[in-house]
C-alpha positions as CSV (number, residue, x, y, z in Angstrom):
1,X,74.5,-39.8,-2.9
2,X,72.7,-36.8,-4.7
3,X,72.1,-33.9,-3.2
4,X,68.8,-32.2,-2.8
5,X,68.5,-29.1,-4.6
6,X,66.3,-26.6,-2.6
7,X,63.7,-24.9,-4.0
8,X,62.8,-21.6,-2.2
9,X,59.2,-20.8,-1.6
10,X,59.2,-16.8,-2.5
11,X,55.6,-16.3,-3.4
12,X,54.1,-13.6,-1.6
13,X,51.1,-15.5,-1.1
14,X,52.3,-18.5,0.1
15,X,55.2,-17.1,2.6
16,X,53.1,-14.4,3.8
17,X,55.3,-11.6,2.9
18,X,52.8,-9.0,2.2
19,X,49.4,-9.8,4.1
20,X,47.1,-6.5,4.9
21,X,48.1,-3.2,6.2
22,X,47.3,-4.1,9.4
23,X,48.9,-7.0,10.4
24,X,52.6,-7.7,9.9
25,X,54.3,-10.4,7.6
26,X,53.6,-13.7,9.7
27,X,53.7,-17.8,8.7
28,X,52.7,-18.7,12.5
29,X,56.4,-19.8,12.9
30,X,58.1,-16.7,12.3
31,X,57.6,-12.9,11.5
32,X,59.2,-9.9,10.5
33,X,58.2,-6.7,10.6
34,X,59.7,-2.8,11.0
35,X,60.6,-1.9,14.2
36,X,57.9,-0.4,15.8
37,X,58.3,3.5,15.7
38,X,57.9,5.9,18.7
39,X,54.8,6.9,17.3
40,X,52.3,3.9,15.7
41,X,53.2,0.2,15.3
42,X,54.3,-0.3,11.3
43,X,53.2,-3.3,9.4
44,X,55.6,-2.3,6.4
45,X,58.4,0.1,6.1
46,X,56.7,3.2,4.3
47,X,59.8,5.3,3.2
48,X,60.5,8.0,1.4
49,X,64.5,9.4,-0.1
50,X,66.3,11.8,-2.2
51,X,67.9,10.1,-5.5
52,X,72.3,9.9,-3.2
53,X,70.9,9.6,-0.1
54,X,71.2,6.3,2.4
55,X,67.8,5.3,5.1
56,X,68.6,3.4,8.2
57,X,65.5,1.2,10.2
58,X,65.1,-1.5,12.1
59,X,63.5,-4.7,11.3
60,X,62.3,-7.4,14.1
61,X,62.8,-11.3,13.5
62,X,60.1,-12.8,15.7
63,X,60.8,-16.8,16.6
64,X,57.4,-18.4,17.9
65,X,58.4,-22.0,18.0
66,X,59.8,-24.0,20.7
67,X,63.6,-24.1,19.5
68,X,66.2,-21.8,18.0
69,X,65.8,-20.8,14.3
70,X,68.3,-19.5,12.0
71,X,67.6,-17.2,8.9
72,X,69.4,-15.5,6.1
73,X,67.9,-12.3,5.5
74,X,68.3,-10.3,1.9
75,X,66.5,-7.4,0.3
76,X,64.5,-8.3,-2.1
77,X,62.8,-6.3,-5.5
78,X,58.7,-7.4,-5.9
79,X,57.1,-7.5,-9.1
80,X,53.2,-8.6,-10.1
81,X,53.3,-12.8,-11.1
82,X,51.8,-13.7,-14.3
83,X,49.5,-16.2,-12.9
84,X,47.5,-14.2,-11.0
85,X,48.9,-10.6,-10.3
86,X,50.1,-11.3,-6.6
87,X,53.5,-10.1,-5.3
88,X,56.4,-12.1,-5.2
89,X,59.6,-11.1,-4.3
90,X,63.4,-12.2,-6.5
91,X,65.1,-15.2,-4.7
92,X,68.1,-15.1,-3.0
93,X,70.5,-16.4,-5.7
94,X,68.7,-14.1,-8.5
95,X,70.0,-11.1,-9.3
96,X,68.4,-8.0,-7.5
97,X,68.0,-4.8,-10.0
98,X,65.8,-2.1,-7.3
99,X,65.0,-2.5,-4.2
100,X,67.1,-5.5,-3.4
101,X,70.1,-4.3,-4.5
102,X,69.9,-0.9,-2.7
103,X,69.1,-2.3,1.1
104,X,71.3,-4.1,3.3
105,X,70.7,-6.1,6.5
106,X,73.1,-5.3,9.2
107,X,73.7,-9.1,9.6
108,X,73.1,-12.0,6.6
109,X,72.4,-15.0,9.0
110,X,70.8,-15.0,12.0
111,X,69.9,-16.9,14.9
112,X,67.1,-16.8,17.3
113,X,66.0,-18.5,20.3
114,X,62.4,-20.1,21.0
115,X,59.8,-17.5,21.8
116,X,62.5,-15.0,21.2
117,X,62.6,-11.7,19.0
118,X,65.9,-10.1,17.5
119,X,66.3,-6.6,16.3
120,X,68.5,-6.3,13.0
121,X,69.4,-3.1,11.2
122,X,68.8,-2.3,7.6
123,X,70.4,0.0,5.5
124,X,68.9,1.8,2.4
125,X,71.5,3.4,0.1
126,X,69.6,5.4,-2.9
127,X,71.6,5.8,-6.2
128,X,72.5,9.3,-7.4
129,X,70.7,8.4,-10.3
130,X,67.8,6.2,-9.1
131,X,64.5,7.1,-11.2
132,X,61.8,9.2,-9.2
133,X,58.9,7.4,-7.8
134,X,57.6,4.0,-6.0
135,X,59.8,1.1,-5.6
136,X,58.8,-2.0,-3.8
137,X,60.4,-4.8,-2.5
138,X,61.3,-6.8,1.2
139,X,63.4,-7.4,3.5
140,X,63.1,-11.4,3.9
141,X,63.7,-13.9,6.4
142,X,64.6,-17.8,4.6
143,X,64.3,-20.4,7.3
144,X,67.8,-21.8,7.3
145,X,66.3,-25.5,7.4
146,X,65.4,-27.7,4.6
147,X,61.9,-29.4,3.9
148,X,60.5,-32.6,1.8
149,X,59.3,-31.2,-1.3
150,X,56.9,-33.4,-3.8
151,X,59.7,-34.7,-5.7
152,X,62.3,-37.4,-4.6
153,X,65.2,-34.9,-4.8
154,X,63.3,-31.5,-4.2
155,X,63.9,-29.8,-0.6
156,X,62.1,-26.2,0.1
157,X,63.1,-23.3,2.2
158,X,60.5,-21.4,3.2
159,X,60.6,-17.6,3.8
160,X,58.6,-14.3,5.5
161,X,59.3,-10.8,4.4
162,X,58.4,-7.4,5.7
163,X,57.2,-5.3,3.0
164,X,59.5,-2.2,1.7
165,X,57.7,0.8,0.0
166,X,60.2,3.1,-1.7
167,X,59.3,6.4,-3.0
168,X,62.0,8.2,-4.6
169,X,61.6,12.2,-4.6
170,X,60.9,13.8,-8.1
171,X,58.0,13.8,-10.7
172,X,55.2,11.2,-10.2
173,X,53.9,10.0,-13.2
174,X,50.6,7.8,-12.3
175,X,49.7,6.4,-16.0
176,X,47.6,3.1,-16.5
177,X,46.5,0.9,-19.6
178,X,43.9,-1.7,-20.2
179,X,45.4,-3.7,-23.0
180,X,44.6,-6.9,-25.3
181,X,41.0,-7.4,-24.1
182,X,39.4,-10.6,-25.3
183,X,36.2,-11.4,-25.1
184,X,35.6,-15.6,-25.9
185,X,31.7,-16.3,-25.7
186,X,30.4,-20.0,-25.3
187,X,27.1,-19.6,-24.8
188,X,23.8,-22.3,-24.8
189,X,22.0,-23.3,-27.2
190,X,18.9,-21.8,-26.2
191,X,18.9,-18.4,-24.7
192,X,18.7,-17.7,-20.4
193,X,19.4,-21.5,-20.2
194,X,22.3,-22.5,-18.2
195,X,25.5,-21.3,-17.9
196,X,27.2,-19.8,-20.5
197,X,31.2,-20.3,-19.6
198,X,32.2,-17.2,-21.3
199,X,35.9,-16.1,-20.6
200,X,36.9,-12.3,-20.5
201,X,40.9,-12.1,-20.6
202,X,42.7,-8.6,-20.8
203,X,46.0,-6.8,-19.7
204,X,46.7,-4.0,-16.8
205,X,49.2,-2.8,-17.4
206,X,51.1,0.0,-15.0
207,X,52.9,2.5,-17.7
208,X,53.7,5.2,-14.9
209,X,55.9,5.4,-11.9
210,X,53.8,4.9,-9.2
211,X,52.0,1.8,-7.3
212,X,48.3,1.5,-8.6
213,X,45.7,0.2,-6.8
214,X,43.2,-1.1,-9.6
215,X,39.8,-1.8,-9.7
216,X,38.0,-2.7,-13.6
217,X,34.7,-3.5,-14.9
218,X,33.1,-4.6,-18.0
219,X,30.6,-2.9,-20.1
220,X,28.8,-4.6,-23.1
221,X,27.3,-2.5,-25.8
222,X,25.4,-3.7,-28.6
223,X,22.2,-5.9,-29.9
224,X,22.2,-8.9,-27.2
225,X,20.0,-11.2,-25.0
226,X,20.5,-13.0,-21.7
227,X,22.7,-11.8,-18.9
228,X,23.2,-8.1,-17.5
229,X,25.2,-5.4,-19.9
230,X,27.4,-4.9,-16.9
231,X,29.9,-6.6,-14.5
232,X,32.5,-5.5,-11.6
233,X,35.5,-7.7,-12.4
234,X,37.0,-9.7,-9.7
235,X,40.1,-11.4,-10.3
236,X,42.1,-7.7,-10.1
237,X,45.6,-7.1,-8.6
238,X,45.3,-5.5,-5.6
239,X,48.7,-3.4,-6.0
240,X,50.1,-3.3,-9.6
241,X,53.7,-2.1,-9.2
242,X,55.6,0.3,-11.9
243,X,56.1,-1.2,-15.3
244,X,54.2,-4.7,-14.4
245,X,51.7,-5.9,-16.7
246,X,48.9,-8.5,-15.3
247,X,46.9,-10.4,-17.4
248,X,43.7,-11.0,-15.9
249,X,41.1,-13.7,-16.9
250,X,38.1,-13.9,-16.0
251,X,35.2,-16.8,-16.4
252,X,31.5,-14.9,-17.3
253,X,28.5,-16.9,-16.2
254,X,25.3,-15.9,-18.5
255,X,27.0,-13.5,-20.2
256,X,24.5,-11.9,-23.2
257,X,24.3,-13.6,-26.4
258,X,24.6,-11.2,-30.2
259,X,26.3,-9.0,-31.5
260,X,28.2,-5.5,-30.1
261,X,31.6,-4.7,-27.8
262,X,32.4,-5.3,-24.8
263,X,34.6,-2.8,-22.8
264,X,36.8,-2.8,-20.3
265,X,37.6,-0.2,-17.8
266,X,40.1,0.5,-15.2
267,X,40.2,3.1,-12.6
268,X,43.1,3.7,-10.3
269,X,44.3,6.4,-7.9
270,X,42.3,9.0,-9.9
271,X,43.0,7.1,-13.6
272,X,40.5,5.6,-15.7
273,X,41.8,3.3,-18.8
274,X,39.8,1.6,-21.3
275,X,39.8,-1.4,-23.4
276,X,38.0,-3.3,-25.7
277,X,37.0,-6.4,-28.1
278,X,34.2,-7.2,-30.8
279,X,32.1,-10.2,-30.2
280,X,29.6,-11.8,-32.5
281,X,27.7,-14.9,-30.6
282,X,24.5,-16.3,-31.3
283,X,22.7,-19.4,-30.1
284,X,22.4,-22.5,-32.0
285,X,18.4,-22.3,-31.8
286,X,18.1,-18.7,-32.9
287,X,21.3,-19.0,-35.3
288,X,18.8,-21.8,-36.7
289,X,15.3,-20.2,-36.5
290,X,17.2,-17.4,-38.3
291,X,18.5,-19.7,-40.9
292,X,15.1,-21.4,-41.6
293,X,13.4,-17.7,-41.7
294,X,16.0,-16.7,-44.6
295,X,15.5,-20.1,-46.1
296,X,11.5,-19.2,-45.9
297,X,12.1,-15.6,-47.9
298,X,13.9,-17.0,-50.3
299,X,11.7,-19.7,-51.6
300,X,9.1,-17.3,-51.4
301,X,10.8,-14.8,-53.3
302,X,12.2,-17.6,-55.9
303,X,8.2,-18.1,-56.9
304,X,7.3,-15.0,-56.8
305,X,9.8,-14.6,-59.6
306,X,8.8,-17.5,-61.5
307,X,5.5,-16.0,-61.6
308,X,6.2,-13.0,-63.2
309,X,8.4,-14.5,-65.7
310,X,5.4,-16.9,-66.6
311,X,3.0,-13.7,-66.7
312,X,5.7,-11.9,-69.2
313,X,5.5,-14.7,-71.1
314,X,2.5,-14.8,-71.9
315,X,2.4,-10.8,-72.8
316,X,1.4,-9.9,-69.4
317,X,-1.9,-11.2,-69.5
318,X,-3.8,-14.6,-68.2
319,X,-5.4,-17.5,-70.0
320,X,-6.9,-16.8,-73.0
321,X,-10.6,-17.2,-72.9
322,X,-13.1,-16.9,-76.0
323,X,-17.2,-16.4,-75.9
324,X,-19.3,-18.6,-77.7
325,X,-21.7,-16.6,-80.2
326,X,-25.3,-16.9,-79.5
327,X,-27.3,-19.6,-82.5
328,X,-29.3,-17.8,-84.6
């Protein structure tokens, strides 16, 4: 009988891992979250070390279900996916380079009961020579139990992770770059008419040490009809870590029609980065009224030609014409 192989769901998105500020890392099942502090409740362990140093904290596995669950919990790094900028975190059988392979949970597998919550340590141990600035990852609870997945011989864990935000004491370097901007007009045939499907696609691309939290719009400049010059861009990571690039696409309803630039910029934590691409679009009905204009000219010019040639022909002058004398 073949076995199953297991595919685990690590998407930040789809397991939940990092939701909002406020609210803790939470599938409706399960959760995991930072030990509260004496202080405020944490949604995500905010920490802060010296390049040789080692953290201890305390995370709490929440079971909400009516029977006992049992989890193996790993550290984890995060990076920015290429499909749409979202966190993910490293499975557990990939090999961890940051994050995940400095922390440590007190115990791998764990079980709790129904409605039940366990406290587990975790351990944080900085290397001597661990680069200055933000490092993000998660600590990560995979449910131990195997589901259905679409294929006949594909079985999915699924997992929930607290969020881990590392900053490493030294220089912070906060640099950001707006790369490979594309700008792909399809506009209508006739000006303000429908919708134009226009893509903008460019790059963010986090060239500093520290976590970015972007936001970009687009700026056209040139000779154009139709749409507005301007446009806040949506489709923008909401955290772009250190070193992670994003390309972002993005579809441009009524977007203007002729000839110019469009531009691209990015502000973040104080930055601003620019971008952009030459475009040259013009409708089919004033690309043709244009064409039958130059068409017009230069038939008009072409016999205005021919007519001078004829009149230098002629020595400059007209028809002859002759008087008749008077009888006598």
């Amino acid at each position: 009988m073949r076995r199953a192989p297991v595919v685990t769901a690590l998407l930040l998105g789809l397991m939940a891992l990092f939701t909002t500020q406020a609210r803790a890392a939470d599938n409706g099942e399960w959760s995991v979250k930072p030990a509260d502090s004496a202080i405020t409740p944490r949604a995500a362990f905010q920490l802060s070390a010296l390049p040789g140093t080692a953290l201890t904290d305390r995370a709490v596995v929440t079971n909400t279900t009516d029977g006992p669950l049992t989890f193996h919990l790993y550290v984890a790094d995060a990076y920015n996916t290429e499909r749409d900028g979202g966190l993910a975190v490293r499975g557990r059988e990939e090999t961890q380079r940051d994050v995940g392979a400095w922390g440590r949970p007190e115990r791998d597998v764990v079980t709790v009961a129904a409605h039940s919550a366990l406290t587990v340590g975790l351990t944080l141990t900085i290397p001597a020579d661990a680069p200055p600035g933000d490092h993000v990852g998660a600590l990560v609870a995979v449910d131990d139990r195997v589901s259905a997945g679409t294929g006949s011989f594909i079985g999915v864990q699924r997992g929930v992770g607290a969020r881990i935000y590392l900053r490493v004491v030294g220089a912070q370097r906060p640099a950001l770059a707006v790369e490979d901007v594309r700008f792909a007009a399809h506009n209508p045939r006739v000006p303000w008419t429908g919708s134009s499907g226009s893509t903008l696609s460019y790059t963010l691309h986090n060239t500093g040490n520290v976590k970015l939290d972007p936001r970009a719009s687009a700026r056209v400049d040139g000779v154009f009809l139709g749409g507005s010059g301007t446009r806040q861009l949506a489709n923008v990571p909401a955290e772009l870590l250190p070193g992670q690039k994003v390309q972002v696409t993005e579809e441009w309803s009524g977007a203007p029609t002729g000839w110019g630039d469009v531009t691209v910029t990015a502000d973040a934590n104080g930055l601003r980065a620019t971008g952009s691409d030459d475009f040259a679009e013009v409708p089919w009905v004033l690309a043709g009224a244009l064409a039958v204009l130059a068409a017009a000219l230069t038939v008009l010019l072409v016999r205005r030609r021919r007519r001078a040639a004829a009149r230098a022909a002629t020595g400059g002058t007209g028809p002859a014409h002759v008087a008749a004398e008077p009888a006598r």
